[in-house]
C-alpha positions in Angstrom: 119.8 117.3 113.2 123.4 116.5 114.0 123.9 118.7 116.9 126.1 117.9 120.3 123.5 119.2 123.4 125.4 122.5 123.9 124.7 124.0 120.6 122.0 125.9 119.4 120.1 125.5 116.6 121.1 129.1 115.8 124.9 128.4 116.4 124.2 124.8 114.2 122.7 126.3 111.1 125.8 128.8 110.8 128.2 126.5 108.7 127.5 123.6 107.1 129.5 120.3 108.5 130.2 117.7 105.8 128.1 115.4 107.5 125.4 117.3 107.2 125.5 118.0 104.1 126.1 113.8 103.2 122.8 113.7 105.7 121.2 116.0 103.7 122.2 114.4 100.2 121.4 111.1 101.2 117.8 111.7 103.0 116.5 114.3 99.5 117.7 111.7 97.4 116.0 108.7 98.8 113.0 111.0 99.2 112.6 112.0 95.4 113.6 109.1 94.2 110.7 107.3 96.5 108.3 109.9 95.3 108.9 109.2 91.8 108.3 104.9 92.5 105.2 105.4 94.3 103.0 108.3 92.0 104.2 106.9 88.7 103.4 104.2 90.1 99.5 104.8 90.9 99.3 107.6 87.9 99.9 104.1 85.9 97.1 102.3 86.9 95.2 105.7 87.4 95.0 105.7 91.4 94.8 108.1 94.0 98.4 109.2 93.7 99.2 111.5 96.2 102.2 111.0 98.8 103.2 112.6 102.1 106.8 113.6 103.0 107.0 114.4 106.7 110.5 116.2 108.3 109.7 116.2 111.8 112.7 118.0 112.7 113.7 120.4 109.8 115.4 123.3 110.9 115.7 126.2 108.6 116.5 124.7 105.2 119.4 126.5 104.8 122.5 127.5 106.7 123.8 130.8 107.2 126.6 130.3 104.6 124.2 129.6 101.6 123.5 125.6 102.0 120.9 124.1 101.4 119.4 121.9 104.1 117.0 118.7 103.5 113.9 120.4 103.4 114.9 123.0 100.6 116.7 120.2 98.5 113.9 117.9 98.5 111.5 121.1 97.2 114.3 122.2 94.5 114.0 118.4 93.0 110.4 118.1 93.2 109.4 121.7 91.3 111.6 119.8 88.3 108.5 117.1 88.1 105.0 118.2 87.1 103.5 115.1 88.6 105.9 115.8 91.8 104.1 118.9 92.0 100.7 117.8 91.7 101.0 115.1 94.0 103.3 115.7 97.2 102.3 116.7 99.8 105.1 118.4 102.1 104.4 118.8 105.6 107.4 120.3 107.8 107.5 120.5 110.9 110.1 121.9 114.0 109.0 122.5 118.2 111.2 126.2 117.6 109.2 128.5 116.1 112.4 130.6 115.1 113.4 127.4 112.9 109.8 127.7 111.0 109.7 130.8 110.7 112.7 131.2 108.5 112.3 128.0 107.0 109.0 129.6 105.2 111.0 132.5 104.6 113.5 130.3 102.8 111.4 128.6 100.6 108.9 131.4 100.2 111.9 132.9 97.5 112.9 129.6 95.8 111.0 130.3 91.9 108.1 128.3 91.2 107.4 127.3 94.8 103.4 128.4 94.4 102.7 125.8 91.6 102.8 122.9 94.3 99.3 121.8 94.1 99.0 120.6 98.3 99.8 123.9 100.3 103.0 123.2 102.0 102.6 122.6 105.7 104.4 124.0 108.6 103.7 123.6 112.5 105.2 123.9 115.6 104.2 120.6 117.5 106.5 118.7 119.7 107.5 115.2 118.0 105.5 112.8 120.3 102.5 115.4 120.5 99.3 113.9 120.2 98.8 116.3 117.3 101.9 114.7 115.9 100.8 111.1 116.1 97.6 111.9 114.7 98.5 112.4 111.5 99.6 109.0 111.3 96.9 107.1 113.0 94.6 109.4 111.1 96.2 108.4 107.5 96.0 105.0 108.7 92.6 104.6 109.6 91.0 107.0 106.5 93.5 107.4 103.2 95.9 105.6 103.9 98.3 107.3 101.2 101.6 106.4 101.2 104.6 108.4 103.4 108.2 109.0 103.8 109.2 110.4 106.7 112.5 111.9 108.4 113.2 112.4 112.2 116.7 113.8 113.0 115.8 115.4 116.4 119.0 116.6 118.9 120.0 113.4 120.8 117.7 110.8 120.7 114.7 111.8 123.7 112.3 112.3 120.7 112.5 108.8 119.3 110.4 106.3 120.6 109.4 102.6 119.4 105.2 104.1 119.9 106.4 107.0 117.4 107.8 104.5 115.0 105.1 101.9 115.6 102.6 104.7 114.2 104.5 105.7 111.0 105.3 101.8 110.0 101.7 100.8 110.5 100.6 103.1 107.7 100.9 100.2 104.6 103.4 102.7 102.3 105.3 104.2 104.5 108.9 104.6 104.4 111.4 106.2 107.4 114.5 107.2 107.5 115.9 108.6 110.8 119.1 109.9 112.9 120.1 107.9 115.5 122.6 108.8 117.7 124.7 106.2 118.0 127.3 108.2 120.5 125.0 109.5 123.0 122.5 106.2 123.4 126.1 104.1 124.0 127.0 107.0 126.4 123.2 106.3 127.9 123.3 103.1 128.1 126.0 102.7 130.6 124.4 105.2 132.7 120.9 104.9 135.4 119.9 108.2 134.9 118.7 107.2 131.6 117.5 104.2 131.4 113.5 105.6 131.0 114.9 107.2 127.9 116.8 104.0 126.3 113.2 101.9 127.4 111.6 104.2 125.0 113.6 103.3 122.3 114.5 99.4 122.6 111.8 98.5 125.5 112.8 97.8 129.1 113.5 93.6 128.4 115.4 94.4 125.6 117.5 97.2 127.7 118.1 95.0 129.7 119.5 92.0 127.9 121.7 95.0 125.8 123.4 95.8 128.8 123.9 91.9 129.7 126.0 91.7 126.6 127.7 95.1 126.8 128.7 94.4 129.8 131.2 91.8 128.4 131.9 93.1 124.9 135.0 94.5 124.2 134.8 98.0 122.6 135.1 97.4 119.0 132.3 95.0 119.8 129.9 97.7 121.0 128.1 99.4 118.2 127.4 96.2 116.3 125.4 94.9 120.0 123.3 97.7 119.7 122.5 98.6 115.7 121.5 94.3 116.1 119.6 94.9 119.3 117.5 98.1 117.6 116.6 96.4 114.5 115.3 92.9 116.4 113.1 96.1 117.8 112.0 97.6 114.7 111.2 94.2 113.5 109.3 94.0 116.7 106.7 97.1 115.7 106.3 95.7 111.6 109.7 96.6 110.4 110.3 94.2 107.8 113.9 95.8 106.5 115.8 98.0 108.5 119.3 99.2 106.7 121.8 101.1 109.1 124.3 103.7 107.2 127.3 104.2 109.7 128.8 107.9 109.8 132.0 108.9 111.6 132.7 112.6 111.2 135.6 113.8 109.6 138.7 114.1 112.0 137.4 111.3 114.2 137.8 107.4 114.6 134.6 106.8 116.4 131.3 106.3 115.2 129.4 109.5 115.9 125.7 108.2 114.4 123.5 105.9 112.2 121.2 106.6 109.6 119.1 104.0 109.9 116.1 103.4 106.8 113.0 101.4 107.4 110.7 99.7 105.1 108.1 97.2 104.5 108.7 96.9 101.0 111.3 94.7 99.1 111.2 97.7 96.4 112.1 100.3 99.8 114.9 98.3 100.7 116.1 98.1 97.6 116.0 101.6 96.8 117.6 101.9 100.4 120.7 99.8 99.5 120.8 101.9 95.9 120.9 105.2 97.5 123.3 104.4 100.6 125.6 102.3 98.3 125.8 105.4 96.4 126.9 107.6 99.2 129.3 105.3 101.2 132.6 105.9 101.7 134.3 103.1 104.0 137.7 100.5 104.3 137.2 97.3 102.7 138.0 95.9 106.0 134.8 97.9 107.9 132.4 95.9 109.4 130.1 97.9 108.3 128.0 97.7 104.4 126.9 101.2 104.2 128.5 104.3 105.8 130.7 106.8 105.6 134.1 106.4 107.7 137.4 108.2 105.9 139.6 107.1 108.8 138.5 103.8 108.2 140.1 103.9 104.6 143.4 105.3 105.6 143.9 103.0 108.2 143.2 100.2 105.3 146.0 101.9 103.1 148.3 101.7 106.0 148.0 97.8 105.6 150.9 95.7 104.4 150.0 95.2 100.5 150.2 91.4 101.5 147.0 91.5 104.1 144.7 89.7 102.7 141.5 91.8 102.0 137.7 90.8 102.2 136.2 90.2 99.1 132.4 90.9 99.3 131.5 89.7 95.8 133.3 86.1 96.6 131.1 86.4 99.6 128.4 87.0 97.9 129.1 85.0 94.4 129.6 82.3 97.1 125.7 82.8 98.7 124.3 82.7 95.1 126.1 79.4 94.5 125.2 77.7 97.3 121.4 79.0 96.7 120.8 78.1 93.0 123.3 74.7 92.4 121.4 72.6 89.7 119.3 75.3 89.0 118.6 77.2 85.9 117.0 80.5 86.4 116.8 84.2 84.7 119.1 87.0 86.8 116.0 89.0 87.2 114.3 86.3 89.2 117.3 85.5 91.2 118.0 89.1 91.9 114.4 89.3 93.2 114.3 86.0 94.7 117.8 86.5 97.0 118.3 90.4 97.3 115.5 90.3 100.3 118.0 88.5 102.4 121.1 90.6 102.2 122.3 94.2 102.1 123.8 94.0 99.0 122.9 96.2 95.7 121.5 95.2 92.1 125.1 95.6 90.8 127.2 93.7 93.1 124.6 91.1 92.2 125.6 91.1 88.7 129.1 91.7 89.8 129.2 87.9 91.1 128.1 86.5 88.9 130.2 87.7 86.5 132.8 86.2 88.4 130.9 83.0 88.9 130.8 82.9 84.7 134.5 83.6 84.7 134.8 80.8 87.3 132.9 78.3 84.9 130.7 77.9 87.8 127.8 78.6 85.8 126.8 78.9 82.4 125.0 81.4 80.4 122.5 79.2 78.6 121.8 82.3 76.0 124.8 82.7 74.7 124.5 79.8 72.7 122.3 81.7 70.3 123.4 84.8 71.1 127.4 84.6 72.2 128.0 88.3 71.7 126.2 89.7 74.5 126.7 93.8 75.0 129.7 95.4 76.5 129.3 98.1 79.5 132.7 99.8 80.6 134.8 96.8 79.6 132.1 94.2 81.2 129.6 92.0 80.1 125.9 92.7 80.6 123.9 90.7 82.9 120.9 91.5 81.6 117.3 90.3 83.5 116.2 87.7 81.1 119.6 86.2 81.3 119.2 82.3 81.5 122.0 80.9 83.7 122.9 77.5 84.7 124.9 76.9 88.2 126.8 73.8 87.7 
């Protein structure tokens, strides 16, 4: 959870912070919506269908003022699916017992909770217990059903690359976890810690960070490191990693990352749906996904002549350099090119609308069928659309 050292988990589940609920929106939405791929998905060809979702750090579920945490969000959705219920299995789990307890107590009175078919489980365990990292190596080496899993421990001591190595090895499994971007910059720059940062990058890696650190100009800073810990996750079987920036309200700096991992194309896609959904950020923000309001008023403080970036061209400029001659469907170059950029199904169709427009490719069905549906003022790029790049 979000929490500067100082504070308690008692003091942090008093009032809800706006970034924690946007944490909390984001993580129970990518969950469910995960769920639902991955069971329908077996139900349909009538396989084992059960699924694990893991919290490794999940509080109470609910703050003192009446909101609802991840834990309780993610249960609320799940009761409204009858194959949800049959088939998660939700396994929560905090090192204070305090936390627990009143997270049971929580979601002991939500209506309907019983008809969960897998017990909901609850323990106590430190993250990188061995009791802990046995119900991954376990699933791996017997099941093997698929899991999504959340860490959002206080700083960053609990996150290690052998933690990570044993949730990515499972061949379904899906992460999405807190990393706090402020503190491991803060560490990073300081001795004292470098055991902790070797955890997380490796000790090479630490120290070619600091190499270029030690040159970069400020600005320059977060992007070294969010490049530095995917080349790392990639490292331990990451195949797509997707960062989600997040400075807190009030501030200009970036506080933390949420930062999703996947093997999947289908993962990452979902990942780039769900974040897309959720960001809030200046056109001019280095950054794809995120959530940054300063960043947007300091864009509308721009001279209305400053040229902004145009991510669509950028992209409308990829596809056309890709597919030149070519004739092929929009389904298969969504799925042939959305693998190699953090862009979304709908900015896909987005450019090449404007590559249409731009008579820079053709819409071969439209010559038997030039009346193609209308969605909000814009034409449909359906999947079996035949297009011709010029």
């Amino acid at each position: 959870m979000n929490r500067a050292p100082e504070i308690t988990a008692q003091a942090f589940f008093k009032i809800a912070q706006p970034h924690s609920v946007l944490k909390a929106d984001i993580v129970s939405k990518y969950v469910i919506a995960w769920a639902n791929i991955i069971i329908r998905g077996k139900l349909h060809f009538k396989k084992e269908a059960r699924a694990y979702v893991v919290d490794l750090f999940s509080g109470c579920g609910q703050y003192e003022d009446g909101t609802k945490s991840t834990p309780i969000k993610i249960i609320d959705e799940a009761l409204k699916a009858d194959h949800l219920r049959e088939n998660l299995i939700l396994r929560f789990n905090d090192n204070q017992v305090e936390m627990i307890e009143r997270l049971q107590g929580h979601v002991a009175a939500i209506p309907g909770v019983t008809s969960f078919k897998n017990k909901i489980g609850y323990s106590t365990y430190d993250a990188e217990s061995p009791e802990v990292l046995s119900w991954f190596t376990k699933n791996n080496q017997g099941p093997r059903l698929p899991m999504v899993v959340f860490i959002d421990p206080f700083g960053y001591k609990e996150i290690s690359r052998e933690l990570l190595r044993s949730m990515i090895q499972i061949p379904q499994s899906d992460i999405l976890f807190f990393f706090n971007y402020r503190r491991v910059n803060a560490a990073l720059g300081n001795e004292q810690f470098e055991s902790n940062m070797n955890k997380i990058f490796g000790p090479e890696r630490v120290q070619r960070i600091k190499t270029e650190l030690a040159t970069a100009r400020p600005a320059e800073r977060s992007e070294i490191i969010i490049r530095h810990l995917d080349e790392s996750l990639r490292e331990i079987g990451a195949n797509f990693v997707v960062p989600f920036v997040v400075v807190q309200e009030d501030e200009e700096h970036i506080s933390h990352y949420i930062v999703g991992i996947t093997k999947h194309e289908k993962g990452f896609e979902l990942m780039k749906k769900v974040l897309k959904q959720h960001t809030t950020i200046g056109p001019r923000s280095r950054a794809k996904f995120g959530h940054d309001l300063a960043s947007v008023e300091r864009d509308k403080q721009h001279s209305m002549f400053d040229a902004l970036p145009d991510p669509i061209g950028e992209l409308a400029a990829q596809v056309y350099q890709a597919y030149t001659g070519r004739i092929i469907t929009f389904g298969q170059l969504y799925k042939q090119h959305h693998p190699t950029a953090h862009y979304t199904e709908s900015e896909y169709k987005q450019a090449v609308r404007r590559l249409l427009l731009d008579k820079r490719a053709y819409a071969l069905d439209e010559e038997t069928k030039p009346s193609r549906k209308t969605i909000k003022g814009e034409q449909a790029v359906p999947e079996h659309l035949s297009i011709r790049f010029m």
